[in-house]
PDB file of N, CA, C and O in Angstrom:
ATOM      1  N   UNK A   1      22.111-225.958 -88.790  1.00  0.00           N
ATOM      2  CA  UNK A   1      23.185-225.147 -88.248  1.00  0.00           C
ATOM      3  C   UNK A   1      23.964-225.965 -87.214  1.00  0.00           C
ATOM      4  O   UNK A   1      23.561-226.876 -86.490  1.00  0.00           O
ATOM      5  N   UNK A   2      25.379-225.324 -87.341  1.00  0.00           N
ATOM      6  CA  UNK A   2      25.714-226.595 -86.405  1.00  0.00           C
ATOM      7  C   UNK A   2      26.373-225.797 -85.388  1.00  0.00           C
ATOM      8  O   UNK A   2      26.321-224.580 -85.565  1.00  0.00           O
ATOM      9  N   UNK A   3      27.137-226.332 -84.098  1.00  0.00           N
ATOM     10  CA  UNK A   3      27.141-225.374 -82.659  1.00  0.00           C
ATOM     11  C   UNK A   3      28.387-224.352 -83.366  1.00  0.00           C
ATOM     12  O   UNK A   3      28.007-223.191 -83.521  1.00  0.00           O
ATOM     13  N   UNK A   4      29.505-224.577 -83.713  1.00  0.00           N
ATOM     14  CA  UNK A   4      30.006-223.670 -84.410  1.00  0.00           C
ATOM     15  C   UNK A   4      29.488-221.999 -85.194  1.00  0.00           C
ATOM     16  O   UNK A   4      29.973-220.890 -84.968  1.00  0.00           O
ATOM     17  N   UNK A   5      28.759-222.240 -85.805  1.00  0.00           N
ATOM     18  CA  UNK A   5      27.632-221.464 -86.376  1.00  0.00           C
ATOM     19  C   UNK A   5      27.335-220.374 -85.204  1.00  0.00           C
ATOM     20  O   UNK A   5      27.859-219.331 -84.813  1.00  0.00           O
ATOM     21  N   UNK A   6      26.382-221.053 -84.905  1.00  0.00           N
ATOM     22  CA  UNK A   6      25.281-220.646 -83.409  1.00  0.00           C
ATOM     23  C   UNK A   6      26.487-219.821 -82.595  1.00  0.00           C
ATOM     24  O   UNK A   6      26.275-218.661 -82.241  1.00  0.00           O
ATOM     25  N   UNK A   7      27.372-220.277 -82.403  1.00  0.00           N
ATOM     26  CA  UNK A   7      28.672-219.749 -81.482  1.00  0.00           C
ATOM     27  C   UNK A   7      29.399-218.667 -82.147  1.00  0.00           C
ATOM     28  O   UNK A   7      30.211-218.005 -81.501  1.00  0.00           O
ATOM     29  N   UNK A   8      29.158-218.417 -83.468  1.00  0.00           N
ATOM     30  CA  UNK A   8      29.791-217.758 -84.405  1.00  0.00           C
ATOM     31  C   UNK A   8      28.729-216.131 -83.990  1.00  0.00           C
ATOM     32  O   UNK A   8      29.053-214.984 -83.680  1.00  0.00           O
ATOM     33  N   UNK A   9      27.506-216.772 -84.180  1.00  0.00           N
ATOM     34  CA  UNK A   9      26.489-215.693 -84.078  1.00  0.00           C
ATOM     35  C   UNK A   9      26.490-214.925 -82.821  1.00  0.00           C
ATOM     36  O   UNK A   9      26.865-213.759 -82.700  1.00  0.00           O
ATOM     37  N   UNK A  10      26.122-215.545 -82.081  1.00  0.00           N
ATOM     38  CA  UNK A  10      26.296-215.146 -80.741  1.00  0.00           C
ATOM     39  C   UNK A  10      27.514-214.350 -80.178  1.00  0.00           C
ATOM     40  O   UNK A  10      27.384-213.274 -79.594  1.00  0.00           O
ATOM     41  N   UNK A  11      28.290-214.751 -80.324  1.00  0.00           N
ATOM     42  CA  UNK A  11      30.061-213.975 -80.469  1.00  0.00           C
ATOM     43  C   UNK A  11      29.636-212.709 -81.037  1.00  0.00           C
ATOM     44  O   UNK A  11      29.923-211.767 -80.299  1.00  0.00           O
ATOM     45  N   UNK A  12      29.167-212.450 -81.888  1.00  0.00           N
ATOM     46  CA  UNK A  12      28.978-211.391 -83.189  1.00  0.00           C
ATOM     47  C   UNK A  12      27.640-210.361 -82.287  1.00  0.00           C
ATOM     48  O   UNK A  12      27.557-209.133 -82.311  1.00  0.00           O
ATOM     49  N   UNK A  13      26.868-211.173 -81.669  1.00  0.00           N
ATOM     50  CA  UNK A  13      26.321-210.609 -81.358  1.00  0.00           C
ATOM     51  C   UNK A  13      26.327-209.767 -79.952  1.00  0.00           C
ATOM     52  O   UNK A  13      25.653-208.750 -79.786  1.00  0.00           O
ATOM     53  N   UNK A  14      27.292-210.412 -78.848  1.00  0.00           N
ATOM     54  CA  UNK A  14      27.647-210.223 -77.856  1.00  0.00           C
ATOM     55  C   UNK A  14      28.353-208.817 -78.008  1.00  0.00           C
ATOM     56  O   UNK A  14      27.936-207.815 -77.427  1.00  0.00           O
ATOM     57  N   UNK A  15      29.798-208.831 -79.094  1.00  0.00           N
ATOM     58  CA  UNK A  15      30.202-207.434 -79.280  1.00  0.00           C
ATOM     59  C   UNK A  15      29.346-206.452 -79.770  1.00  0.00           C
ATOM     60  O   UNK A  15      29.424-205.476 -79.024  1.00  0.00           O
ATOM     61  N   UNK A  16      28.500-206.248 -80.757  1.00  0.00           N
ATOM     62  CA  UNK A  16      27.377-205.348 -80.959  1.00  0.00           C
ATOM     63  C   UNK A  16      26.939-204.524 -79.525  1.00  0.00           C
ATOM     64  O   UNK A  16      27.113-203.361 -79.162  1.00  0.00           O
ATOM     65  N   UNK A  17      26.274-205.730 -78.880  1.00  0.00           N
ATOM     66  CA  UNK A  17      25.817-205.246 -77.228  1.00  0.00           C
ATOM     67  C   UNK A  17      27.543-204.484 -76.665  1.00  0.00           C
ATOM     68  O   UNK A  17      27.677-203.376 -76.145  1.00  0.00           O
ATOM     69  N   UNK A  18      28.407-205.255 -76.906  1.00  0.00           N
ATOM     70  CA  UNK A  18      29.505-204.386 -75.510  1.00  0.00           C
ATOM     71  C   UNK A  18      29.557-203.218 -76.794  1.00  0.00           C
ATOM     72  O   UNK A  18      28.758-202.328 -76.504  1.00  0.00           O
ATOM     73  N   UNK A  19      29.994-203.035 -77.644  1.00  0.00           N
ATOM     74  CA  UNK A  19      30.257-201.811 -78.076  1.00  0.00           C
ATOM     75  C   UNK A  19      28.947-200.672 -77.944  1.00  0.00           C
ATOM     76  O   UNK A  19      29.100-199.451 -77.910  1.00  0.00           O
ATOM     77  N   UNK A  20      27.838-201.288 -77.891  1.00  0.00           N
ATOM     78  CA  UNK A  20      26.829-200.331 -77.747  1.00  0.00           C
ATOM     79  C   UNK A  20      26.899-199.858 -75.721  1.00  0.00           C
ATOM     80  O   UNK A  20      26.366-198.823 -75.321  1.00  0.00           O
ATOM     81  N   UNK A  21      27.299-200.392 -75.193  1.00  0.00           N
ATOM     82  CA  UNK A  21      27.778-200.558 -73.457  1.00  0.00           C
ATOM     83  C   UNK A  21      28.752-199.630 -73.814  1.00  0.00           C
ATOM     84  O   UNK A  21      28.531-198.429 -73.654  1.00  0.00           O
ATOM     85  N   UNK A  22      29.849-200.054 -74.298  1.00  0.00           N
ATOM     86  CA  UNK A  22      31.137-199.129 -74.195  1.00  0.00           C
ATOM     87  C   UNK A  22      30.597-197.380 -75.068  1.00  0.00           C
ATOM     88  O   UNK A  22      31.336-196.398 -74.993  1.00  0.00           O
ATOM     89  N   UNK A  23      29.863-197.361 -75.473  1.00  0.00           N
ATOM     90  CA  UNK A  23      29.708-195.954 -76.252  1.00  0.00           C
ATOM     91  C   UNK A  23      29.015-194.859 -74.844  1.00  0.00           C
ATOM     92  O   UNK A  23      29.179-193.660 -74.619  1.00  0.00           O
ATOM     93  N   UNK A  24      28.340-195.762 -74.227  1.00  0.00           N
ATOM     94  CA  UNK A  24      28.035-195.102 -72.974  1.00  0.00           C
ATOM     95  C   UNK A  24      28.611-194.082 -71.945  1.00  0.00           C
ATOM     96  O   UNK A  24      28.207-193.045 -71.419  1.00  0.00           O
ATOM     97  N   UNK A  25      29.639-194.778 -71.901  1.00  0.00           N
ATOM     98  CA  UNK A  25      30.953-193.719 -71.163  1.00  0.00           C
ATOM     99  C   UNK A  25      31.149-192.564 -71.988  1.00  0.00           C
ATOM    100  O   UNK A  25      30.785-191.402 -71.810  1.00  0.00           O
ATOM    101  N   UNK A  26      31.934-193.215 -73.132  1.00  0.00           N
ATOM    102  CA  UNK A  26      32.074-191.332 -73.735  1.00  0.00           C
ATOM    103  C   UNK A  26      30.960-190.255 -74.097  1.00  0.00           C
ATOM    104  O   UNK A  26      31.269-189.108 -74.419  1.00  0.00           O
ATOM    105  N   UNK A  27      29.525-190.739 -74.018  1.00  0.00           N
ATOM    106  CA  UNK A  27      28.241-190.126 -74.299  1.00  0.00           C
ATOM    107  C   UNK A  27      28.181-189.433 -73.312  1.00  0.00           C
ATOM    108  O   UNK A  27      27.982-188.221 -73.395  1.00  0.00           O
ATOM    109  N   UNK A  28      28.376-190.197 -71.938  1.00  0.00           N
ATOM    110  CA  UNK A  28      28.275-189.518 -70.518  1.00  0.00           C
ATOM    111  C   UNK A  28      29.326-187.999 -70.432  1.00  0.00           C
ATOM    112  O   UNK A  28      29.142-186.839 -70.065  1.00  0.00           O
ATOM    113  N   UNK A  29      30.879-189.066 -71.193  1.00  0.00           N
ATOM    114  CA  UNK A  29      31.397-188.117 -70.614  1.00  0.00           C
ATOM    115  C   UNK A  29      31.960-186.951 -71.513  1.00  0.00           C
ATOM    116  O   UNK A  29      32.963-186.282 -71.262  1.00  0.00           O
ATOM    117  N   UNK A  30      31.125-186.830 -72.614  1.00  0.00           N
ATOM    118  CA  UNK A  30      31.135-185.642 -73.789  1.00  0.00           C
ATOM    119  C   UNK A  30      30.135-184.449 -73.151  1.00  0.00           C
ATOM    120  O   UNK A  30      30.330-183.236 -73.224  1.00  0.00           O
ATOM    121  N   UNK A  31      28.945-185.177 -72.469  1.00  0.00           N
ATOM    122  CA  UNK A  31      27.881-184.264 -71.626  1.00  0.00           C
ATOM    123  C   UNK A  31      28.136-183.559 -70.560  1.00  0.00           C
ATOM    124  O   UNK A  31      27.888-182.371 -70.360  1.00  0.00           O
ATOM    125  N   UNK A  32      28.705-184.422 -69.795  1.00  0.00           N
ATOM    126  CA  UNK A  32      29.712-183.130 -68.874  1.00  0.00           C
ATOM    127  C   UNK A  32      30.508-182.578 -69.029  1.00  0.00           C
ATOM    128  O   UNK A  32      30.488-181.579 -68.311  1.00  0.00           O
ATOM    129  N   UNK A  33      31.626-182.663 -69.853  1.00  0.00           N
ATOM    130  CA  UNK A  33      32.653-181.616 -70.499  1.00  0.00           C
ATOM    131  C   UNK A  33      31.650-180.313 -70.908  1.00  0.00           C
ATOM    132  O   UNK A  33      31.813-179.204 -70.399  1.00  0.00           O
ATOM    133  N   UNK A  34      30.949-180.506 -71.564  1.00  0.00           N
ATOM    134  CA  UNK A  34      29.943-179.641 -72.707  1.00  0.00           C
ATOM    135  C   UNK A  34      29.453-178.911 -71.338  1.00  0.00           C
ATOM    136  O   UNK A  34      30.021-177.859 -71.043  1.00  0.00           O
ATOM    137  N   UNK A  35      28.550-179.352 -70.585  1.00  0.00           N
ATOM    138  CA  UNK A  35      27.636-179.159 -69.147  1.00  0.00           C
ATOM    139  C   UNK A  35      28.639-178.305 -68.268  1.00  0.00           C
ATOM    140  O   UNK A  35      28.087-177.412 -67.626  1.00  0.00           O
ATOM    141  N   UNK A  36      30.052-178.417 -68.114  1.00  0.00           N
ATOM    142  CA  UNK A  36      31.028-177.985 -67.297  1.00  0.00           C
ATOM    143  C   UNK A  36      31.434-176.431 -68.376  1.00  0.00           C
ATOM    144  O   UNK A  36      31.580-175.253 -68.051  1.00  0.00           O
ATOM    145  N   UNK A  37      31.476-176.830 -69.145  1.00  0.00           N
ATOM    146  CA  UNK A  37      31.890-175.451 -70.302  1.00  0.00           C
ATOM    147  C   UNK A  37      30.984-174.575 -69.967  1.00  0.00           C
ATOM    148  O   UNK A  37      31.271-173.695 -69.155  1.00  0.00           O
ATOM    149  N   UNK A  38      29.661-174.661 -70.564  1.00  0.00           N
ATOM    150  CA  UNK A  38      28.841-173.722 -70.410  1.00  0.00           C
ATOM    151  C   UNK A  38      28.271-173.654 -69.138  1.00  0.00           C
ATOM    152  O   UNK A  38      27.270-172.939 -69.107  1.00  0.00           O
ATOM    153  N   UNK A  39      28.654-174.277 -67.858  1.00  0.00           N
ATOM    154  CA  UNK A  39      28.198-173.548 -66.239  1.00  0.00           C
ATOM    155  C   UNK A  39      29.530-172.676 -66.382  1.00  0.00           C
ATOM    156  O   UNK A  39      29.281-171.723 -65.643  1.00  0.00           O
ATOM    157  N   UNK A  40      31.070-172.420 -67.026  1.00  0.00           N
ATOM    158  CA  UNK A  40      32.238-171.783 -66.803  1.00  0.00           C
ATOM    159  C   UNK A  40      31.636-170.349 -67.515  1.00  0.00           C
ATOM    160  O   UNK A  40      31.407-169.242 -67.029  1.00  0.00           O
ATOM    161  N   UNK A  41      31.517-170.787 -68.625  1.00  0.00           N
ATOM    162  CA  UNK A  41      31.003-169.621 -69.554  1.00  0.00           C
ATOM    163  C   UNK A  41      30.093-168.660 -68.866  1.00  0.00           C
ATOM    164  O   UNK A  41      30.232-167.437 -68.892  1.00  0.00           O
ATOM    165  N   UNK A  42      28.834-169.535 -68.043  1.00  0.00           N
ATOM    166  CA  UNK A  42      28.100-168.595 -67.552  1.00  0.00           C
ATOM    167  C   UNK A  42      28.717-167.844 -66.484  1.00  0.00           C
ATOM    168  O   UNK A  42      28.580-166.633 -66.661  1.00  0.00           O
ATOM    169  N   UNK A  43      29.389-168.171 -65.370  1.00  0.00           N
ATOM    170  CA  UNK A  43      30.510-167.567 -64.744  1.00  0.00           C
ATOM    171  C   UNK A  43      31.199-166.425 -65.067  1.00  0.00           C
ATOM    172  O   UNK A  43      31.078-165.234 -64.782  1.00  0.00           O
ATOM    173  N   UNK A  44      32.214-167.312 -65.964  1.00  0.00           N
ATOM    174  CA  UNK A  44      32.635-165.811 -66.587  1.00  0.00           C
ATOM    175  C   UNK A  44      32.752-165.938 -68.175  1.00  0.00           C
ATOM    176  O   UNK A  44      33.302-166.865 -68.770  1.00  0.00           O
ATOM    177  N   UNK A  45      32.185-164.930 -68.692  1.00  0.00           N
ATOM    178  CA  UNK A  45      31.686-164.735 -69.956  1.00  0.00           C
ATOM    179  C   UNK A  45      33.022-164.805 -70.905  1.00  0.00           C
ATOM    180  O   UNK A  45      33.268-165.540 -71.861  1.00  0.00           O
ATOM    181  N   UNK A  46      33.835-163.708 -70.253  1.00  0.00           N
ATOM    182  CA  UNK A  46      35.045-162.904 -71.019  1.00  0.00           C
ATOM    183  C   UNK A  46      35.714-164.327 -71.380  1.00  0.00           C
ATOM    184  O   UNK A  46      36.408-164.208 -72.390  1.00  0.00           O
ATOM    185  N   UNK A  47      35.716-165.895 -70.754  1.00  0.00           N
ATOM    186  CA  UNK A  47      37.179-166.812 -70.592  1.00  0.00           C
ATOM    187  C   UNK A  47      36.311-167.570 -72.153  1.00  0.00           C
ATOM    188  O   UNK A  47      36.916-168.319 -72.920  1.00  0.00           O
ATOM    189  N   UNK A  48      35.123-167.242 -72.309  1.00  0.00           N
ATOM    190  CA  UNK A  48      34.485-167.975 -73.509  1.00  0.00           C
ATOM    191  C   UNK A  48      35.125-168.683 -74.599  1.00  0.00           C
ATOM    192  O   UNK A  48      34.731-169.829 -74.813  1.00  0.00           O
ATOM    193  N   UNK A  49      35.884-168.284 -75.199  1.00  0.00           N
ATOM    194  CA  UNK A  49      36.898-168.854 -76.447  1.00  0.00           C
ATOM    195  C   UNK A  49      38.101-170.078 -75.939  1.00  0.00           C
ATOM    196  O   UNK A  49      38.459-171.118 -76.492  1.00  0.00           O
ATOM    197  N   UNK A  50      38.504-169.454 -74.694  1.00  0.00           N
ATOM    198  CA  UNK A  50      39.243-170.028 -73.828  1.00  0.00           C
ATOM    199  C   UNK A  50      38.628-171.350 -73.424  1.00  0.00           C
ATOM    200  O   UNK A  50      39.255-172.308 -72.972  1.00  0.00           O
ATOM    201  N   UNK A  51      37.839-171.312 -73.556  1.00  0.00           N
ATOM    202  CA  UNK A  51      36.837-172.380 -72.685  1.00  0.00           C
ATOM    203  C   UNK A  51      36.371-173.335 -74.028  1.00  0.00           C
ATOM    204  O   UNK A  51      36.460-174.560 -73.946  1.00  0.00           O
ATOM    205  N   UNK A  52      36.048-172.911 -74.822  1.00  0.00           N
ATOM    206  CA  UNK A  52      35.580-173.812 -75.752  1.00  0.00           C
ATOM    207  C   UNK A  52      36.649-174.378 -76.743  1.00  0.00           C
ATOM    208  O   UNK A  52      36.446-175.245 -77.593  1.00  0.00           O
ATOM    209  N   UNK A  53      37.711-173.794 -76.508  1.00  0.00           N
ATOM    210  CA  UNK A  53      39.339-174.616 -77.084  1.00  0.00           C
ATOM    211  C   UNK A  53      39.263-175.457 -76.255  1.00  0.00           C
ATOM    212  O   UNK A  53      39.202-176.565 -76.788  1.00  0.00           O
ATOM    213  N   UNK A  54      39.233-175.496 -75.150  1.00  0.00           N
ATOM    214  CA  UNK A  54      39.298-176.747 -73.701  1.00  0.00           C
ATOM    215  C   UNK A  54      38.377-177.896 -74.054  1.00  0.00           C
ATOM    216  O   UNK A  54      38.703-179.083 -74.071  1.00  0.00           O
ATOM    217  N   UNK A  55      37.090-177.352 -74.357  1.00  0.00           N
ATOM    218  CA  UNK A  55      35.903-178.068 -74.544  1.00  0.00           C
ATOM    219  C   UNK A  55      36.122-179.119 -75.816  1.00  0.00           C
ATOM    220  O   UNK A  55      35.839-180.312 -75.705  1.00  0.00           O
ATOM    221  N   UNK A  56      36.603-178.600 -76.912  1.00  0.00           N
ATOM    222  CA  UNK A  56      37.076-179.185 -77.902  1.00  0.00           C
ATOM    223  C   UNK A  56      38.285-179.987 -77.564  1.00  0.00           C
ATOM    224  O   UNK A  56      37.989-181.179 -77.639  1.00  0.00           O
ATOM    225  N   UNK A  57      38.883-179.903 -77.399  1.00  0.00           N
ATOM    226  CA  UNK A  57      39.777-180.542 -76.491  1.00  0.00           C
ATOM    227  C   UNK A  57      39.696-181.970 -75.576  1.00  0.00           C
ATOM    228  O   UNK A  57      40.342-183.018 -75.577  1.00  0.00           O
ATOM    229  N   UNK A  58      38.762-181.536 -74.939  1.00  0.00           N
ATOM    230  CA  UNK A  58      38.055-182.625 -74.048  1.00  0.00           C
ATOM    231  C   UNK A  58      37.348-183.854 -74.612  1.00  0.00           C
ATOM    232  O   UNK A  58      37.224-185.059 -74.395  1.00  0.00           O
ATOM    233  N   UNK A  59      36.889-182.749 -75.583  1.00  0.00           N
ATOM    234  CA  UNK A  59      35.167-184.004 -76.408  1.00  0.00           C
ATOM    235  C   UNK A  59      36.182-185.270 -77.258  1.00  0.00           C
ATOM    236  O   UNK A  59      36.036-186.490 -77.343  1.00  0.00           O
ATOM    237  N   UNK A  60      37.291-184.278 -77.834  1.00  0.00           N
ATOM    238  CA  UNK A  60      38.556-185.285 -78.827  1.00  0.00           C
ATOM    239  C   UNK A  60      38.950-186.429 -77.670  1.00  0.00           C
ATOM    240  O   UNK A  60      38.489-187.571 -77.641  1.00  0.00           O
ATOM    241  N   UNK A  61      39.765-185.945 -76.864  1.00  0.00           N
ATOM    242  CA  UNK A  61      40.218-187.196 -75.932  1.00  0.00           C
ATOM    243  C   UNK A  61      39.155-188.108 -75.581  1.00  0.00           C
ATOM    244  O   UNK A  61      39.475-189.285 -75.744  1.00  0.00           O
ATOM    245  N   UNK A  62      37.903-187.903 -75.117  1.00  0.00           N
ATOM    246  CA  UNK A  62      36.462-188.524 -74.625  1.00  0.00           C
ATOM    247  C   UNK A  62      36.260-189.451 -75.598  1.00  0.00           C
ATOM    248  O   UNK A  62      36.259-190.668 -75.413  1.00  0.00           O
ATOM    249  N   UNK A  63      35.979-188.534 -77.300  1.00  0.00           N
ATOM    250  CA  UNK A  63      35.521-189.479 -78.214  1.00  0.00           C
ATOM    251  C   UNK A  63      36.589-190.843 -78.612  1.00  0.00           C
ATOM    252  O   UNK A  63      36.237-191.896 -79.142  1.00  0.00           O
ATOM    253  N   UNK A  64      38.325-190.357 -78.070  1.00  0.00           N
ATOM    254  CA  UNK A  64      38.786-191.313 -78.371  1.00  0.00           C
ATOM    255  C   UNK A  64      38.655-193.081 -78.181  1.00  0.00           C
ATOM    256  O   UNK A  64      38.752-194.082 -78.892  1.00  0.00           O
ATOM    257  N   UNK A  65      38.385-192.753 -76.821  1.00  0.00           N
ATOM    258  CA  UNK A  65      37.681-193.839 -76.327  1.00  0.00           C
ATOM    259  C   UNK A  65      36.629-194.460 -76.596  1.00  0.00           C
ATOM    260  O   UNK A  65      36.616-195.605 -76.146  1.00  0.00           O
ATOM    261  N   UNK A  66      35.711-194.137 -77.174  1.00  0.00           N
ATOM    262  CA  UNK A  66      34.522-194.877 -78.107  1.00  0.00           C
ATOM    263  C   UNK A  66      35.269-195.623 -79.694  1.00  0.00           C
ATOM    264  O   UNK A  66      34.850-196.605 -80.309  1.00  0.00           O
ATOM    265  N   UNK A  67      36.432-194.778 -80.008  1.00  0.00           N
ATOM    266  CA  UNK A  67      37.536-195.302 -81.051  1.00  0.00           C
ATOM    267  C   UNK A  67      38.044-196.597 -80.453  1.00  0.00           C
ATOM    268  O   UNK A  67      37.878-197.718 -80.933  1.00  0.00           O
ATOM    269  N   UNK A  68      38.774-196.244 -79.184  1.00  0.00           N
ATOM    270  CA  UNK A  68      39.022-197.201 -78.645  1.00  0.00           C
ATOM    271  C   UNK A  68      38.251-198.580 -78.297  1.00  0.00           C
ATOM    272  O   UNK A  68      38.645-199.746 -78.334  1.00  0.00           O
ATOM    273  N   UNK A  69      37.219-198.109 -78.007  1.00  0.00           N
ATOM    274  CA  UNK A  69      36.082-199.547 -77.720  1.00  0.00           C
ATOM    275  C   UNK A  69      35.780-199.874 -79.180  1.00  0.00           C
ATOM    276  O   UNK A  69      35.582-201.087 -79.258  1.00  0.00           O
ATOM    277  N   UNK A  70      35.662-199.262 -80.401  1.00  0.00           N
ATOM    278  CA  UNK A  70      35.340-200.454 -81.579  1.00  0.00           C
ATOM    279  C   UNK A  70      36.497-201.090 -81.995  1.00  0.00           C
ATOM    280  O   UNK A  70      36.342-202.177 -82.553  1.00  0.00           O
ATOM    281  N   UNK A  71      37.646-200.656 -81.849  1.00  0.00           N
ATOM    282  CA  UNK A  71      38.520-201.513 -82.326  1.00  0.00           C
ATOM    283  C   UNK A  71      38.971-202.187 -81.611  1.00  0.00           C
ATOM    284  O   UNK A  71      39.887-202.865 -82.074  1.00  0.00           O
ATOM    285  N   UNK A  72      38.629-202.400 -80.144  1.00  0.00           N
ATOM    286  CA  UNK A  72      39.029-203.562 -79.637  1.00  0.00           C
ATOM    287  C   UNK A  72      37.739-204.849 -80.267  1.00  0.00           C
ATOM    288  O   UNK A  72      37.916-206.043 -80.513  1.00  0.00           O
ATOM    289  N   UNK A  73      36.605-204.095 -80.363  1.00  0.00           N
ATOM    290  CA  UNK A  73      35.681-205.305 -80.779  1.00  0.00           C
ATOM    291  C   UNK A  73      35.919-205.595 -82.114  1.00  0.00           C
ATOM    292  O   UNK A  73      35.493-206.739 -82.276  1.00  0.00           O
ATOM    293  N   UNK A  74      36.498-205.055 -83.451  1.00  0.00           N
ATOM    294  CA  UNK A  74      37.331-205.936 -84.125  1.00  0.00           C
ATOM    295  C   UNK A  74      38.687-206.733 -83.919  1.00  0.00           C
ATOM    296  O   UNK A  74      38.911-207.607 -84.757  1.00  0.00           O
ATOM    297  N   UNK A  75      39.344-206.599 -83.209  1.00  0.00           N
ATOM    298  CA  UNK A  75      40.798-207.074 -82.640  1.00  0.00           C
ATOM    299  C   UNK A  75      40.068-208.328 -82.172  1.00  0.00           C
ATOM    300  O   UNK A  75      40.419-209.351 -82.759  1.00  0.00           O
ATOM    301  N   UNK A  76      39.206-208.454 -81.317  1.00  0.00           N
ATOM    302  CA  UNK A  76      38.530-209.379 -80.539  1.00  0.00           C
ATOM    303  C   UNK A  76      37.572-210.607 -80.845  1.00  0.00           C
ATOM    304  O   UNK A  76      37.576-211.751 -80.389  1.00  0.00           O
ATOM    305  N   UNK A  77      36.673-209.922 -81.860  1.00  0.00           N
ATOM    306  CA  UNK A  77      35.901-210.716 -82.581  1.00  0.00           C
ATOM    307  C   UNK A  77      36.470-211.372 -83.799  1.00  0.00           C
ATOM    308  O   UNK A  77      35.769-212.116 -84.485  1.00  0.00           O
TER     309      UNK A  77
END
């Protein structure tokens, strides 16, 4: 194998690790959206539907960003 190679791998392998790093954030922050919904819900019951349009809402923009982190690690790699 020659350093090319080895450098090839490693590269390949480095993004694996950041994209598995970058999935972190939106994991975190899908759990508190979700965690924030249902402490509202328990509050007040009646805003329920209201609340989980929001929630849905939230988790979409959140998950975008895990979209966002793999395709920068193809753009990149």
């Amino acid at each position: 194998m020659d350093a090319t190679t080895v450098l090839a791998a490693i590269s390949g392998n480095i993004a694996t690790v950041g994209y598995g790093l970058a999935a972190i954030g939106p994991a975190i922050g899908v759990g508190i959206v979700v965690g924030k919904t249902i402490e509202g819900v328990a509050r007040q019951p009646e805003l329920a539907g209201r609340l989980q349009v929001l929630m849905y809402i939230g988790i979409a923009f959140t998950e975008a960003l895990a979209f966002i982190g793999i395709a920068v690690g193809f753009i990149f790699v």
